[in-house]
C-alpha positions in Angstrom: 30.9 5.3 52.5 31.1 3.5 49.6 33.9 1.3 48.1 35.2 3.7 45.7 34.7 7.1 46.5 34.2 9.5 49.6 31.9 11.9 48.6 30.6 14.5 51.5 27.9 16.7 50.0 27.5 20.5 50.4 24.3 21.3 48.7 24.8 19.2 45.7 28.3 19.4 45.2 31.1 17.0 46.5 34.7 16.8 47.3 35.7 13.2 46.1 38.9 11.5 47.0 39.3 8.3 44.9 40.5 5.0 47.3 42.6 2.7 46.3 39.7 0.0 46.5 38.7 1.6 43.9 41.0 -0.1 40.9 38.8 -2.9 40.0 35.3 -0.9 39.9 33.7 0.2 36.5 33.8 4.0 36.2 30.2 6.0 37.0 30.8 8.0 33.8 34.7 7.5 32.0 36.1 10.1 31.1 36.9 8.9 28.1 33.5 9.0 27.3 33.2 10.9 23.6 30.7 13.8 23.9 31.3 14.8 20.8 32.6 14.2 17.6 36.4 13.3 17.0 36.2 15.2 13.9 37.9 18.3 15.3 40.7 16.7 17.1 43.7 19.1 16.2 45.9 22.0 18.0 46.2 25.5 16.7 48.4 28.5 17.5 47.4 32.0 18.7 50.3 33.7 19.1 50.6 32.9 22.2 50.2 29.1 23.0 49.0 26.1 22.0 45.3 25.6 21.6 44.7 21.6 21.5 41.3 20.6 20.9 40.7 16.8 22.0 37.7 16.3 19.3 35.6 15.4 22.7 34.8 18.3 25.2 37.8 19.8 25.5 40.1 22.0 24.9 43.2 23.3 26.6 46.0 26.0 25.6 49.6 26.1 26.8 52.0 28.5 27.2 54.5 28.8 24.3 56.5 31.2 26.5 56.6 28.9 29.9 54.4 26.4 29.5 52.1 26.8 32.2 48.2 25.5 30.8 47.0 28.6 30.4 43.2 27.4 29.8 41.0 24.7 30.5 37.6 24.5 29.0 35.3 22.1 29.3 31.8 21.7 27.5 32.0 25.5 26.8 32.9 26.5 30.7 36.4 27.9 31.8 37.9 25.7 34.8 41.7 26.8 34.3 43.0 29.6 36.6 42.3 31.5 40.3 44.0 35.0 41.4 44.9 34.9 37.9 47.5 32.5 37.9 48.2 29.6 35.1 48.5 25.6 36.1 51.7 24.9 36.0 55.0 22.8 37.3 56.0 24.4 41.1 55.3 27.9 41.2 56.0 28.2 37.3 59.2 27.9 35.4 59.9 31.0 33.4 61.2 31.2 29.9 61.3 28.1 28.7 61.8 26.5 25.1 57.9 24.9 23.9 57.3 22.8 21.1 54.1 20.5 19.6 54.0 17.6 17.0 51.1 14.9 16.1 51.3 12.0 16.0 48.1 10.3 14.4 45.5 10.3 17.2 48.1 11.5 20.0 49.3 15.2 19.9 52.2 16.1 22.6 53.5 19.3 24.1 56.8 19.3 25.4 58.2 21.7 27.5 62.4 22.5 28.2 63.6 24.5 31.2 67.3 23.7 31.9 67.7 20.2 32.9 63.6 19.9 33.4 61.7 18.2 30.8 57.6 18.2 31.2 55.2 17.2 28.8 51.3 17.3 27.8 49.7 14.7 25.8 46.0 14.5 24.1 44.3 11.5 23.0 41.8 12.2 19.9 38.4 11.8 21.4 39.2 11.8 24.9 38.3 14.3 27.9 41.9 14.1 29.2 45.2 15.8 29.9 47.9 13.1 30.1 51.0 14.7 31.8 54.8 13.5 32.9 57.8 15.5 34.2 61.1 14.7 34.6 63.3 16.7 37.3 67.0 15.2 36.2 68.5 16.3 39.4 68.2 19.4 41.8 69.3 22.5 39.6 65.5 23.1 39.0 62.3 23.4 41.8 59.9 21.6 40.4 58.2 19.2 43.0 54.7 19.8 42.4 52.1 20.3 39.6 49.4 22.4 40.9 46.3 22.7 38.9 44.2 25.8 39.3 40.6 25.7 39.2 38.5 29.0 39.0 36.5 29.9 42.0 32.6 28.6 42.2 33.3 25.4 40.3 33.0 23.1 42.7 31.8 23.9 46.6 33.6 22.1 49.3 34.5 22.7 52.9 35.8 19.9 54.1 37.9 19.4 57.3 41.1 18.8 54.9 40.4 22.1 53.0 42.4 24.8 52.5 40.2 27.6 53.9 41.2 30.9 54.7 39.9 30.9 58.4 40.2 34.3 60.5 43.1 33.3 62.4 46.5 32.0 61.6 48.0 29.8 64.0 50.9 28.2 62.5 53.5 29.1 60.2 51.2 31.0 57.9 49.5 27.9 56.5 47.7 26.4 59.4 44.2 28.1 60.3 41.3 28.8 62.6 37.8 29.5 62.2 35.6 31.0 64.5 34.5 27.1 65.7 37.7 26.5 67.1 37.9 23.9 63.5 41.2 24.1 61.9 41.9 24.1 58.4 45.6 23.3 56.3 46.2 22.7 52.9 48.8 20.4 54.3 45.8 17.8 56.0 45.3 15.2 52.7 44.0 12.5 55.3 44.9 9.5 52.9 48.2 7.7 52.4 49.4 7.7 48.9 48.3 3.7 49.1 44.4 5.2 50.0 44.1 6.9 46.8 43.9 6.7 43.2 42.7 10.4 42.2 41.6 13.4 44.2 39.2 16.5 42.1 35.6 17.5 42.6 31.8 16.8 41.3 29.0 18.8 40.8 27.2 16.0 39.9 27.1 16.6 36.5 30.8 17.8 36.0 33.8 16.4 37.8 37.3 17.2 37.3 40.5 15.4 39.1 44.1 14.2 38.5 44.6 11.3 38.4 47.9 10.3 40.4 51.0 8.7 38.6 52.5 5.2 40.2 54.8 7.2 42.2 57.8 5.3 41.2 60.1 8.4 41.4 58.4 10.2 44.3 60.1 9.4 47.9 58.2 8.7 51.2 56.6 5.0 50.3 53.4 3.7 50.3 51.9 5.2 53.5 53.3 8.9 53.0 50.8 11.7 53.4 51.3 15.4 50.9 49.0 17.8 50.0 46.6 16.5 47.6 43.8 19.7 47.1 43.2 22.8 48.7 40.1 25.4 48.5 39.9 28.8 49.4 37.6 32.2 48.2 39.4 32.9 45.1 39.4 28.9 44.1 41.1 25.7 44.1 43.8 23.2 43.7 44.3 20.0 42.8 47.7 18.7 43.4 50.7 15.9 41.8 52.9 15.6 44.4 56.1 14.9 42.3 58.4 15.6 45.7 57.7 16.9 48.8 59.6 17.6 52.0 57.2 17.7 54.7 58.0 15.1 57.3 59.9 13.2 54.3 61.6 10.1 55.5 63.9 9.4 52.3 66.4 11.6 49.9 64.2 12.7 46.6 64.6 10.5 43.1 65.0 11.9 40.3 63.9 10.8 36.6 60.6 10.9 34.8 57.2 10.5 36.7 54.0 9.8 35.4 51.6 9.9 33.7 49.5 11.6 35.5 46.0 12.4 34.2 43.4 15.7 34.2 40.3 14.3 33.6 36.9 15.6 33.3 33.6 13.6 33.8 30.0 13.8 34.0 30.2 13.9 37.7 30.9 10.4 38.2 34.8 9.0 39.0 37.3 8.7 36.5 37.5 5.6 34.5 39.1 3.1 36.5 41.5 2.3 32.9 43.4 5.7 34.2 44.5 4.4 37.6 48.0 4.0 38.6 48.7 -0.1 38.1 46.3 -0.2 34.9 46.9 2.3 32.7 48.5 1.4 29.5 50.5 4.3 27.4 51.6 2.1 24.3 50.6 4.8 22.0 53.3 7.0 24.2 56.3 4.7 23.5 57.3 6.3 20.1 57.0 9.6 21.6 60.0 10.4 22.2 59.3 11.3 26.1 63.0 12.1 27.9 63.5 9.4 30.5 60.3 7.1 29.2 60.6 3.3 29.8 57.9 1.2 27.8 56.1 -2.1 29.4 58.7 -4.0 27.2 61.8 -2.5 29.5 60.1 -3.2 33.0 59.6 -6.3 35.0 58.0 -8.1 37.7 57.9 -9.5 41.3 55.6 -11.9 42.5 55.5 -13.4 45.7 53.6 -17.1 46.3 53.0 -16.7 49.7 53.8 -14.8 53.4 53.6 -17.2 56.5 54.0 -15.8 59.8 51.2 -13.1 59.7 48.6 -11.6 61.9 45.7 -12.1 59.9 43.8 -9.1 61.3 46.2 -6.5 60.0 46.5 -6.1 56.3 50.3 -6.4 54.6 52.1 -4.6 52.3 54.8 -5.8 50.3 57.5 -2.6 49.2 60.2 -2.4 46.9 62.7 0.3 47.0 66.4 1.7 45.9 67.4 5.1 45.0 65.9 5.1 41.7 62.3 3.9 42.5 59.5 2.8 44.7 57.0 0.3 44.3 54.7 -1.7 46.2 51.5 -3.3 46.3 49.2 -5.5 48.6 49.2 -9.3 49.8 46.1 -11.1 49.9 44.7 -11.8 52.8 44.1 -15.5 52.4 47.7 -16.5 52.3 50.0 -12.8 51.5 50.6 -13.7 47.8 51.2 -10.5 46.1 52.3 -8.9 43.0 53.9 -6.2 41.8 54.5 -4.9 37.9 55.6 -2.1 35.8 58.9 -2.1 37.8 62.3 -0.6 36.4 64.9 -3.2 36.3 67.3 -3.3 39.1 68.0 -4.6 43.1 65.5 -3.4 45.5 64.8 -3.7 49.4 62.2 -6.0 49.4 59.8 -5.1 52.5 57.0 -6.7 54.3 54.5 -4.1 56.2 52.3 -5.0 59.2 50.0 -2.6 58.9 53.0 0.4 58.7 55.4 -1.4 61.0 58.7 -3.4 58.9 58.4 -6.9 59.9 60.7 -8.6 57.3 63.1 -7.0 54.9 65.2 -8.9 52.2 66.8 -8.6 48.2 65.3 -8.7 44.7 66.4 -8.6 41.4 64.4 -7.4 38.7 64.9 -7.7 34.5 63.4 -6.4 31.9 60.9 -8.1 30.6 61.2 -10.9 33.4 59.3 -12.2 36.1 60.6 -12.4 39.3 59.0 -15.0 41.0 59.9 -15.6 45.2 59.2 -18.5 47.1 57.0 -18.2 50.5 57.8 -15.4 52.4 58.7 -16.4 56.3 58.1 -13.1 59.1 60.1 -14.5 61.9 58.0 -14.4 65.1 61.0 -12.0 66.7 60.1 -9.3 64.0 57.0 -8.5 65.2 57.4 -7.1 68.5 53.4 -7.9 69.0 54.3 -11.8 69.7 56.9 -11.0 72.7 54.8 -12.3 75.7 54.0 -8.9 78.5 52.9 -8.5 81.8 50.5 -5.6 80.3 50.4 -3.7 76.5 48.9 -0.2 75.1 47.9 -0.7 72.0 49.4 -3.3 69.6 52.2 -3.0 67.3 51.1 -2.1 63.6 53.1 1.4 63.2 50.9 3.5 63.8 49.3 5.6 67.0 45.5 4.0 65.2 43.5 3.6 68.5 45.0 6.4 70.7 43.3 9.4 72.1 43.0 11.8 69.0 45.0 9.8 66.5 41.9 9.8 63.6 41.3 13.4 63.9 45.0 13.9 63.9 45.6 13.3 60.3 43.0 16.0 59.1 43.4 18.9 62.0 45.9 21.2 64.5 46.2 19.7 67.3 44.8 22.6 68.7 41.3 21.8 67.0 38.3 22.3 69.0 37.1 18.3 68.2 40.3 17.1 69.5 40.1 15.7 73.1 41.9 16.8 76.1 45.5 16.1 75.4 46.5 15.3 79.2 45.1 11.9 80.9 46.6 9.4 83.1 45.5 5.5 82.0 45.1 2.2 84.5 46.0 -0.8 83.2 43.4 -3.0 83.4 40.6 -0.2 83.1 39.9 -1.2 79.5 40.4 2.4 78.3 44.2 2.3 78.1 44.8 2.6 74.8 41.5 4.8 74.3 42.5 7.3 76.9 46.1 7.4 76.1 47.5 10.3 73.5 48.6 9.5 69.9 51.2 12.6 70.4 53.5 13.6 73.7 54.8 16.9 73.5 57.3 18.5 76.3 55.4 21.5 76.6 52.0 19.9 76.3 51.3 16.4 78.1 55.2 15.8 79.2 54.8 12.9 82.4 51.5 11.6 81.3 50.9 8.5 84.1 50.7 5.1 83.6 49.0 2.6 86.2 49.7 -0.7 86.7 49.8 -3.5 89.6 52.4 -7.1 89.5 52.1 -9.6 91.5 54.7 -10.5 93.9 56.9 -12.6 91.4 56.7 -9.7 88.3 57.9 -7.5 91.3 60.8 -9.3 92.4 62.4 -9.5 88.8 63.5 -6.8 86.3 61.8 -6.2 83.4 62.2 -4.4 79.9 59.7 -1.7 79.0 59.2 -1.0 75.0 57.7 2.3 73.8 57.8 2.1 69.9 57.3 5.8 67.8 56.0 6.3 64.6 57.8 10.4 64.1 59.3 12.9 66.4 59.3 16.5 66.2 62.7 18.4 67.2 64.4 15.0 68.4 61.5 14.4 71.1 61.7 10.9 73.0 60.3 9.7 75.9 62.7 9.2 79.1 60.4 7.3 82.1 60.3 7.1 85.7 59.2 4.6 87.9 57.7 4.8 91.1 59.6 8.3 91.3 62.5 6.1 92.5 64.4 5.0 89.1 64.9 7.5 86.0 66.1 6.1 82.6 68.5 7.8 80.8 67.8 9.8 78.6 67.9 8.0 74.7 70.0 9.5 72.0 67.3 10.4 69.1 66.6 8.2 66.3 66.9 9.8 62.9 63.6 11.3 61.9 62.3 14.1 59.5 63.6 17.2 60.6 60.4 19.4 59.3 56.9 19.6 61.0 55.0 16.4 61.0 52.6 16.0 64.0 50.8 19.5 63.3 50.5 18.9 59.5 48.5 15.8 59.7 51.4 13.4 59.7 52.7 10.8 62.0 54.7 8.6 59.1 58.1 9.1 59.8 60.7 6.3 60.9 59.2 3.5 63.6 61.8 3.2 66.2 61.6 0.9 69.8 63.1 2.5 72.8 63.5 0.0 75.0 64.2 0.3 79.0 65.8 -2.0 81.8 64.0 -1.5 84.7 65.4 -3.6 87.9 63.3 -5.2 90.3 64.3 -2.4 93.3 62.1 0.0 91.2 58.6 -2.0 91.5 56.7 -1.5 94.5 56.6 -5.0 96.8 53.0 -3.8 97.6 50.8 -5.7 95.2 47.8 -4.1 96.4 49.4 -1.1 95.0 49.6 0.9 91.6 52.8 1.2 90.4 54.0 4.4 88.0 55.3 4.6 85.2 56.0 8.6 83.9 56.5 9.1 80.4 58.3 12.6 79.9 59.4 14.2 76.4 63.0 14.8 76.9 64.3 17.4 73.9 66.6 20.2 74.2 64.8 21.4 70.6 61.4 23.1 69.7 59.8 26.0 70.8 57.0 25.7 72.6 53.3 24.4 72.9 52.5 21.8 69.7 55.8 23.4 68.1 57.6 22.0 71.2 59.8 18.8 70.8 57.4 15.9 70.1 56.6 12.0 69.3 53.9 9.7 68.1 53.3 6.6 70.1 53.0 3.5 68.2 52.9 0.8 71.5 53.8 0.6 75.0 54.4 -2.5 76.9 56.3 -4.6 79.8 57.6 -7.5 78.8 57.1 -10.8 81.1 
């Protein structure tokens, strides 16, 4: 796998999904490459929409009536449209007031629909679409921006695909093929940190968006959303402006993007396009609703964070109701830095891995630097230093290293690759973490078994036992017993996402720590023998099977 891309070929096209490695590389072929002369840069009108011609290799039309993008074409070959439907904000947004000025080399469509302002900009000599969209507040849908390729473009059948398998199995959008593989248009496998642009090659053509910084999405930088899907009659390639799936925060409004169609060569999109690096100072005097120039944003730098595990990686977020932001601290000594941020207090938060280990206050003014001293994680916040008699797993916020937890974020749990979900674990065997399940569920592996021996001291004391989630499914938590003697009570639920998240590839939800008081008359005073420890889903909600009430396990342990 190289650095940049993840390209898996069928015949001698390629799905690529662009990482977020990825922002220092040189492009393979930009597309702002010029194929052509600039000389015909210009739009048109034919009745009905507006035919922009970049004065490169493209040109697009839009919609004077709605305006959806009505056409793409691309070195003479139509990509735009499949089942005869437009590209377009949501599911399209009717009658809507459509307009189109030049500026010198810039020309931008703007588009009015109630309280919904989206726009479409051209750069003479350039192979791009450059897009934004502001959703003011709730009165219009408009959480996505699809864009609909034609069918035959670009092969792909990848184990994220949307693919229209011979048997639904979920909610009319989860799928299985004769194999026993699953297929959703809902399994994106990367975080929004993981990826700077998702689209297709041929290897001699490729087309993508480009994503925006996300500053108005909701869901922070490990949230999962559809990103592409493919099916017989074509594909799509998504913008995920807001989406509800096992969302973890209330949506933003204001404008988002730009986000970028691009068409290549077949190699990735220049690296000048990414979130974090693209510059629009050709936009500022464009008079784009809800548009903040470079000059009315700030900064937040960080010298240092002390206190780390250096084999997980850290993230540093910043967050109010107006905006997200974050970026990554280097591994040497967690300096970070993050720019392009709208000015304002945010929650300042340090990740471990996904798991919250230090949260705090910044400021942030225009045109100012913010600049915070070292960083300290105290060693209480990160529930990894606590000494244990034994441990499943560490504690980074995520189920990485269970039984099933990879395949997890790409397929049904019902998926032919996925191993048995049922398996009892010794500790001490060295497959504990390996043999234990990423996801309980009440009607699936409810009172999985835990094995485990103390010595004769351990046994005469009580101890606290810590199971930490990442999600829950229909207020799913664990309740334990021990030795079939002593029950726990059973935990009032932690606020999670109340939509599907474990069966549509998502286990990012809130972490939470249930923690248990065991007393010493539970252990067993035989140390020759194992001790139990049951782990049952206790949920009045769900229905039943992997629809059942449900949780993903971040760490298990007994504390010394």
């Amino acid at each position: 796998m190289s650095e940049s891309t993840v390209n898996r070929p069928v015949g001698r096209r390629t799905f690529v999904l662009g990482t977020a490695a990825a922002a220092g590389t040189a492009a393979l072929a930009g597309p702002l490459a010029e194929t052509a002369s600039a000389a015909s840069f210009g739009w048109s009108d034919d009745g009905s929409n507006y035919v922009v011609d970049t004065g490169a290799s493209l040109v697009f039309k839009v919609s004077k009536t709605n305006g959806d993008l009505t056409s793409l074409v691309y070195k003479g070959t139509q990509y735009q449209g499949y089942g005869g439907k437009n590209s377009h904000i949501e599911s399209g947004l009717g009658t809507s007031t459509v307009s189109i000025k030049q500026s010198g080399t810039t020309i931008l469509i703007s588009v009015a629909y109630g309280t919904l302002k989206h726009y479409y900009a051209a750069r003479s000599g350039e192979n791009n679409v450059y897009l934004w969209t502001n959703k003011a507040d709730d009165s219009v849908s408009a959480t996505r921006y699809i864009l609909r390729v034609n069918a035959g473009k670009f092969l792909n059948d990848e184990p994220d695909s949307y693919t229209y398998a011979p048997t639904t199995i979920e909610a009319q959008d989860v799928f299985a093929k004769s194999d026993g593989q699953t297929r959703s248009k809902h399994y994106a496998k990367a975080r929004v940190i993981d990826y700077n642009y998702v689209g297709w090659t041929t290897g001699s053509v490729g087309l993508y968006i480009v994503r925006s910084n996300h500053e108005k999405a909701s869901g922070g930088p490990f949230y999962r959303s559809l990103l592409r899907h493919q099916s017989a009659d074509g594909g799509g390639l998504y913008e995920i402006l807001y989406y509800g799936e096992n969302q973890t925060e209330a949506q933003r409004f204001g404008l988002q993007g730009p986000y970028v169609i691009a068409f290549t060569d077949g190699g990735a999109p220049s690296s000048s396009l990414y979130p974090g690096t693209l510059t629009t100072s050709w936009a500022d005097s464009l008079g784009i609703s809800g548009y903040v120039p470079a000059s009315g944003r700030g900064k937040v730098a960080g010298v240092g964070i002390t206190g780390r595990n250096t084999a997980y990686a850290y993230t540093v977020g910043l967050a109010n109701s107006a905006a997200q932001y974050w970026g990554s601290a280097r591994s040497s000594d967690g300096y970070f830095s993050i720019g392009g941020v709208l000015p304002g207090t945010y929650t300042l938060t340090v990740f471990k891995g996904e798991l919250a280990v230090y949260t705090g206050s910044v400021s942030v003014s225009a045109g100012g630097t913010t600049t915070l001293n070292s960083i300290t994680i105290p060693s209480s916040n990160d529930p990894s230093n606590a000494g244990t008699i034994w441990r499943i797993n560490d504690w980074n916020g995520t189920p990485s290293g269970f039984k099933n937890a990879d395949l997890m974020t790409y397929a049904h749990p019902s998926d032919v690759r996925a191993s048995s979900w049922t398996g009892n674990v010794v500790i001490g065997s060295g497959t504990e973490t390996s043999g234990f399940p990423c996801y309980l569920w009440k009607d699936v592996n409810s009172g999985i078994i835990v094995y485990f021996k103390l010595t004769a001291a351990q046994a005469a004391a009580a101890h606290t036992l810590r199971i930490g989630v990442t999600t829950a499914y229909a207020n799913g938590r664990p309740q334990v017993v021990v030795n079939d003697t002593w029950t726990s009570a059973v935990p009032s639920p932690p606020t999670q996402p109340s939509t599907r998240s474990l069966t549509v590839g998502s286990y990012r939800g809130n972490n939470y720590t249930f923690t248990y008081s065991v007393p010493a008359s539970a252990w067993l005073t035989d140390t020759s023998a194992y001790n139990t420890l049951k782990i049952y889903v206790a949920s009045g909600s769900g229905s039943t099977s992997f629809l059942s009430a449900g949780t993903s396990i971040d760490a298990i342990d007994l504390l010394a």
